[in-house]
C-alpha positions as CSV (number, residue, x, y, z in Angstrom):
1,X,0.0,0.0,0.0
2,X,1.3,3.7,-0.8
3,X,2.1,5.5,1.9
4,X,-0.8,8.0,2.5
5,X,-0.6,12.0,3.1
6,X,-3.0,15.0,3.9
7,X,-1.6,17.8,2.0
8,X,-3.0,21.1,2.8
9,X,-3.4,23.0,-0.5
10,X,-4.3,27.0,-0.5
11,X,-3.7,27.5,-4.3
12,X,-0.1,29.6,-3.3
13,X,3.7,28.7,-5.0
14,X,4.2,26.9,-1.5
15,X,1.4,25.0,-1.2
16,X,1.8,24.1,-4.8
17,X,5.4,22.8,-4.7
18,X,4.4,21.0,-1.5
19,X,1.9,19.2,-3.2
20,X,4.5,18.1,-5.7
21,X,7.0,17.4,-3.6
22,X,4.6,15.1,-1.4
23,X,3.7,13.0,-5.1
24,X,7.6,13.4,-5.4
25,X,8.3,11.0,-2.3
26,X,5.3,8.1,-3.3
27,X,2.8,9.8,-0.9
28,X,-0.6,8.8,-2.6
29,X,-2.4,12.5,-1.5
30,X,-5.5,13.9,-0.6
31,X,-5.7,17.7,-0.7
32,X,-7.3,20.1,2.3
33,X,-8.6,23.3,1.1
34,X,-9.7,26.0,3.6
35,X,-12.3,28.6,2.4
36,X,-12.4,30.9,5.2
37,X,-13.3,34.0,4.5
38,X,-10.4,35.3,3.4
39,X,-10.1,38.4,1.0
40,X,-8.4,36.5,-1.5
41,X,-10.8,33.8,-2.2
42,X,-9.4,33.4,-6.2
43,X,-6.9,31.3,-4.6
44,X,-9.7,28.4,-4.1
45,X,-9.9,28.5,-7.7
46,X,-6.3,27.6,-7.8
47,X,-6.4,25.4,-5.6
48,X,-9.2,23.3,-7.6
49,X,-7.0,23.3,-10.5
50,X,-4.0,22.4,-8.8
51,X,-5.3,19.7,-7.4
52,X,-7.5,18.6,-10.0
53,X,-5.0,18.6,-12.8
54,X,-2.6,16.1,-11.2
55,X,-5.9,14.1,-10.2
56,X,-5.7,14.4,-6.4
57,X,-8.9,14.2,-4.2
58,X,-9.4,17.5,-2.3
59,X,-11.9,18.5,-0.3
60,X,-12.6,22.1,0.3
61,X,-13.8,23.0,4.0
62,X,-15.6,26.3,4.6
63,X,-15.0,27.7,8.2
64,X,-16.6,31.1,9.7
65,X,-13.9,33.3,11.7
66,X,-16.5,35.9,12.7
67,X,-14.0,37.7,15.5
68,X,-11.6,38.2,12.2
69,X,-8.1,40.1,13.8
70,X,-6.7,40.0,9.9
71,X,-6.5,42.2,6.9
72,X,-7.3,39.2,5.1
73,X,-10.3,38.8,6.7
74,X,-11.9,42.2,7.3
75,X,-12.0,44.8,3.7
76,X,-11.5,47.8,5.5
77,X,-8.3,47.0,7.1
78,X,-5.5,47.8,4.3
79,X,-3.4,44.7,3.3
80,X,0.3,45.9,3.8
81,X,2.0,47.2,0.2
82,X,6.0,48.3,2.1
83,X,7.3,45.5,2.1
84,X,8.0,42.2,4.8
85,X,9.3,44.3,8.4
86,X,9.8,43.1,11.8
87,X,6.9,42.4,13.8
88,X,3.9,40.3,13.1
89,X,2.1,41.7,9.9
90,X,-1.8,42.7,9.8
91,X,-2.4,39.6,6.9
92,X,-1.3,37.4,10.3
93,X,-4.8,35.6,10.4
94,X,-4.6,34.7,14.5
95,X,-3.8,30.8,15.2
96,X,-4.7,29.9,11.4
97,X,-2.4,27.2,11.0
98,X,-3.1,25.7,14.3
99,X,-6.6,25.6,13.2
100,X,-5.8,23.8,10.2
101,X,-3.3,21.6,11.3
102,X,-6.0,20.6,13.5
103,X,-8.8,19.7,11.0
104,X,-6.0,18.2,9.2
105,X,-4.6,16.4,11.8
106,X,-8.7,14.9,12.3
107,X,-8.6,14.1,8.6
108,X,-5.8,12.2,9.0
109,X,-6.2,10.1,12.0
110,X,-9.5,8.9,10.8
111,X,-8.7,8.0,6.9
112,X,-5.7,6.3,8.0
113,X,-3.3,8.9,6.9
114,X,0.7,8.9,8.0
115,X,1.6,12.3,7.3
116,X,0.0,16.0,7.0
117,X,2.4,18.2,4.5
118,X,2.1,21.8,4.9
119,X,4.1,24.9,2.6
120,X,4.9,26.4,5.7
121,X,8.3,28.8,5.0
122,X,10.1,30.7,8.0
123,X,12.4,32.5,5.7
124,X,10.1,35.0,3.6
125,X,6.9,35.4,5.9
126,X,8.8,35.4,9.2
127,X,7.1,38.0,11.4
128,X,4.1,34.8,11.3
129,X,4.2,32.8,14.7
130,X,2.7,29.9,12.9
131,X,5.3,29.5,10.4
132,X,7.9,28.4,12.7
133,X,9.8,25.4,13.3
134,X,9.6,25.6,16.9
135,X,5.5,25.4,16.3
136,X,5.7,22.2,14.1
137,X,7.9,21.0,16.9
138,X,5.6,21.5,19.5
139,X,2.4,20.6,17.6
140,X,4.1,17.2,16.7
141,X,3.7,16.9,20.2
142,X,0.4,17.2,20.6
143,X,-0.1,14.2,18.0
144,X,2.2,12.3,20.3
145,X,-0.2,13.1,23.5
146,X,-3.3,13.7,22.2
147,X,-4.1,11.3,19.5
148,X,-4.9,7.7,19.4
149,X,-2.8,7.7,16.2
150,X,0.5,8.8,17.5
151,X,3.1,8.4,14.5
152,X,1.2,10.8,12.2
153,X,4.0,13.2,11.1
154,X,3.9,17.0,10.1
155,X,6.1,17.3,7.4
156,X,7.4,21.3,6.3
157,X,9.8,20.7,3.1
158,X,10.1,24.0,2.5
159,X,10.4,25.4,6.1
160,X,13.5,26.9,5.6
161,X,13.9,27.6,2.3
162,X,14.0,30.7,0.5
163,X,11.2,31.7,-2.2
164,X,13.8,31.5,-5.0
165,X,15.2,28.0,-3.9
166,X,11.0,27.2,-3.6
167,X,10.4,28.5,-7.0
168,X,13.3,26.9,-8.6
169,X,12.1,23.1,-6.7
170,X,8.7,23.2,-8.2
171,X,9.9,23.7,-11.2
172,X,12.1,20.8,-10.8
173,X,9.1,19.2,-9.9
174,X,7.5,20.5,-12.9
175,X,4.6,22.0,-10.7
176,X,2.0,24.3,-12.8
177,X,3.3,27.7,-11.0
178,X,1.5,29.2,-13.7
179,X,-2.0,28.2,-12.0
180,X,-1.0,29.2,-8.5
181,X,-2.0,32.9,-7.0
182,X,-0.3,34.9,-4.4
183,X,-2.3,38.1,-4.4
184,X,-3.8,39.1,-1.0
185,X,-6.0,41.5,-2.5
186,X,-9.5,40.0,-3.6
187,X,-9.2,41.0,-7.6
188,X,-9.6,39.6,-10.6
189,X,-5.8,39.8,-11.3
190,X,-2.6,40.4,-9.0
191,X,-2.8,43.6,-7.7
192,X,1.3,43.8,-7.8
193,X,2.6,46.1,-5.0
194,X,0.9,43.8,-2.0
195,X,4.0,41.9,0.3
196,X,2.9,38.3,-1.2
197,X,2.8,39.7,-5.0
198,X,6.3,41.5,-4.6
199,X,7.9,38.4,-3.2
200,X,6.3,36.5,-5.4
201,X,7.7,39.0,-8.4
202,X,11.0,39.4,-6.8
203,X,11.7,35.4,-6.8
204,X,10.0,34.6,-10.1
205,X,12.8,37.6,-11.6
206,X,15.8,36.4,-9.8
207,X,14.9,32.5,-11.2
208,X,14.0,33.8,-14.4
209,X,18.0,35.2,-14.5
210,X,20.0,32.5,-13.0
């Protein structure tokens, strides 16, 4: 039997190239999509496609976050356009990825699953307290405590990778980059001056030279 995975897929480069990578290393996939709320909800289309074209199962949940406490989630905050600073940006959605690992983590458990992959990346995005490595540390632990199925691993390929290095592996992987979207803004097409849309420009360039 293939070794089974929960992949959670948001339609982004990362996710993307995570899903790939996961295909990559015999992991026969089933796709998590999260529809919740966020301003950028073109990325479920994305996802869809992502998902679809390489014929992986996904399911897409839809979750209510009425408290919001993100740009992404309430218009009339503005989504940052200066660039990645210190400090914890306003797109931070509060404890998202715990509240995804968590539904993924219950997906897993009870379809048999060994492993959930997430795109999380520490480099890029930083100021997030959810993209960590100490976080996946500690919420491998809660698996280990908490769970009747206690050798379900979280697995992070890209976790300390840069977005160039991320960019240039899913090509390698020959992941459709093309499909994915970055834009935090909830357009028709990439607004272009928004932090995910410049990093996303910035790596695509610096790939596109070397």
């Amino acid at each position: 039997m293939p070794k089974q995975a929960i992949v959670l897929l948001s339609g982004g480069l990362d996710s993307t190239t995570t899903l790939y990578y996961a295909l990559n290393k015999g992991y026969q996939c089933q796709a998590l999509i999260f529809d919740y709320g966020q301003r950028h909800r073109r990325e479920l289309r994305s996802a869809v496609a992502v998902a679809s074209g390489v014929k992986v199962p996904y399911q897409i949940l839809k979750i209510k976050l009425p408290w919001q406490g993100s740009s992404l989630l309430n218009k009339k905050q503005k989504i940052p356009t200066k660039g990645v600073g210190r400090g914890i940006p306003s797109t931070y959605v509060p404890a998202r990825n715990t509240i995804f690992l968590s539904f993924a983590l219950s997906f897993a458990e009870a379809s048999g699953a060994e492993a959930i992959f997430i795109g999380a990346n520490s480099i890029d995005y930083s100021g997030y307290p959810d993209c960590r490595p100490e976080f996946y540390r500690a919420f491998q632990k809660i698996i280990q405590t908490g769970t009747r199925a206690k050798k379900i691993k979280i697995i992070t390929p890209l976790i300390k990778m840069t977005k160039v290095e991320i960019i240039k592996l899913g090509r390698r992987l020959k992941a459709p980059l093309d499909l994915t979207w970055s834009c935090y803004q909830g357009g028709k097409v990439p607004c272009g001056v928004c932090d995910s849309c410049r990093i996303r420009e910035q790596g695509m360039k610096v790939t596109a030279l070397s």
